[in-house]
N, C-alpha and C positions, 0 to 999 in steps of 0.2 A: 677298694671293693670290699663288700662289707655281703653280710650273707641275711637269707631269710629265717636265720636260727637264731637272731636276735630277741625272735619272741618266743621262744620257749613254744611249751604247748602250750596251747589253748584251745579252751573249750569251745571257742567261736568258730562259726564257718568261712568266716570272711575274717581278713587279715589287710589293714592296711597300712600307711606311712603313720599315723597316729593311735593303732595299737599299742596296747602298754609293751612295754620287752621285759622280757621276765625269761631270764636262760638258768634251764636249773639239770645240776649233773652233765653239762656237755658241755667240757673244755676247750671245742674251738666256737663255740656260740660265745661261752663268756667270755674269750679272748678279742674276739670282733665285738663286742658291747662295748667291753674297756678301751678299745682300739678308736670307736665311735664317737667315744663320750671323749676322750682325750684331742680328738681332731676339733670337734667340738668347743671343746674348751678352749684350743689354739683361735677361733672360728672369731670370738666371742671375744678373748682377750684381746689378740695380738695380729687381727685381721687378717688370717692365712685364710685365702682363698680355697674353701670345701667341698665337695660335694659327694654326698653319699650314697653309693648305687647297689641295693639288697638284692641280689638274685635270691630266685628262688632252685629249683630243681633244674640243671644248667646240664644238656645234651648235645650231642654231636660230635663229628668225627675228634679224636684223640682224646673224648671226656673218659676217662677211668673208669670215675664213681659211677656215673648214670647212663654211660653206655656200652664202655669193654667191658666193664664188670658184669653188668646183665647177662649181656651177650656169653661169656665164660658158665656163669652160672647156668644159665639154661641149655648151653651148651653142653657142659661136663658135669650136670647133677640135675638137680629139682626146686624147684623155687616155691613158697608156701603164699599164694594170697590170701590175707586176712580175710574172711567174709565173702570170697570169691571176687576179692581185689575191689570192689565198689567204692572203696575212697577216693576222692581226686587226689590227682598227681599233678602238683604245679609245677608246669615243666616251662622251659625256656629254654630256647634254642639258641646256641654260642655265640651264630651270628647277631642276633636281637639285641644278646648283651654287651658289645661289643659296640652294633651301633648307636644305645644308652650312654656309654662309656662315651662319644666320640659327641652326640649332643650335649653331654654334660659339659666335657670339655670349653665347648664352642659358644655358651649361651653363660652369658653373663646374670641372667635371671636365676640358674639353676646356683651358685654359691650359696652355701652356706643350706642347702638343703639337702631331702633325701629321698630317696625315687626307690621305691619297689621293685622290681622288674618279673614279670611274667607274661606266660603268652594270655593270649584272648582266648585261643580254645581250651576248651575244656575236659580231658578227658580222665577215665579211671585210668587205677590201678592194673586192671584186667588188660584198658586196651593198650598200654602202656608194652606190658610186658607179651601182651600178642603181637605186637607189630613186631618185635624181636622174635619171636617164635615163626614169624612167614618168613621172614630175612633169610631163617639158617633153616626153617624145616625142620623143624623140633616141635613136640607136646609134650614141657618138663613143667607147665605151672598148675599148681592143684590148691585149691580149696580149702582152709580148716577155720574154724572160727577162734575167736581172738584167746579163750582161752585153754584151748590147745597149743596157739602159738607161744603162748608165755608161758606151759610146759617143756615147748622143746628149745625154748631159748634156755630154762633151766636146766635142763639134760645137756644139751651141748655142752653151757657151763662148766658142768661137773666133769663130763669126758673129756675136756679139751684141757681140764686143770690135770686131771689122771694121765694124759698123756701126751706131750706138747709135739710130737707129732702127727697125732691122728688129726683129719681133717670131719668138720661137724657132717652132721648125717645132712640137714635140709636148712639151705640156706636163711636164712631170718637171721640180722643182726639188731642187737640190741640195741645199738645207736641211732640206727633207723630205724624203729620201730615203730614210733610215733609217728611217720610216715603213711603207716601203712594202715592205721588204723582210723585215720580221719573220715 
């Protein structure tokens, strides 16, 4: 299983299986490239049966990243959407990828290939982090434009180097950032 941070950012709106990969500054993007390119090369050499399955933005019950952690976040603080969250959020649901995982498996066609995975619809940032907001009954997501946010990613920065237990004022991480501004 391989991730959709293979491609780095890019300036395109559309991301497919034959986008270039370009992972730059994010250690577990270039770890899953190297991890790609190496299956690949077994793929190629030495006929080991492949197939490579890129989630993208992966929710549902017991996900961490993309849904305890929202959910905490909006919860116990304030979450900053870039531009009033209007980017898409490529999201896919556990189950979807899972049952990817299980066609790959099963179809002799799919070796030695590599499958994207995302859902059909389509939603922001906004509606993303609103359906979490009806869920618990909270209004913790506000508004700022992109370079406000890349002030308070530098503030946190600084205050979080000054004192390795205070916790950041407003959520915005810098590894997701990219996320959040497409």
């Amino acid at each position: 299983i391989s991730t959709i941070s293979v491609y780095g950012n890019t300036d395109s709106d559309i991301i497919n299986e034959t986008t270039l990969k370009r992972v730059c500054d994010d250690t577990y993007g270039e770890s899953k490239l190297a991890s790609e390119d190496l299956f690949l090369q077994y793929y190629k050499e030495k006929k080991l049966p492949i197939v490579i399955i890129q989630p993208t933005i992966v929710y549902g019950p017991f996900s961490r990243i993309w849904t305890i952690n929202p959910i905490k976040q909006l919860k116990y603080g304030r979450v900053a959407l870039i531009n009033g969250g209007t980017g898409l959020c490529n999201l896919v649901y556990i189950d979807d990828v899972v049952n990817a995982l299980i066609l790959a498996a099963n179809c002799a066609e799919a070796i030695g290939e590599t499958f994207l995975i995302s859902s059909n619809e389509l939603i922001t940032w906004e509606e993303f982090y609103k359906k979490y907001e009806k869920m618990i009954n909270t209004n913790s997501t506000f508004s700022i434009n992109k370079n406000d946010a890349i002030n308070i990613l530098q503030y946190n920065k600084i205050q979080l180097n000054h004192n390795k237990n205070k916790k950041a004022h407003f959520h915005i991480f810098s590894k997701n950032f990219r996320f959040f501004i497409k």
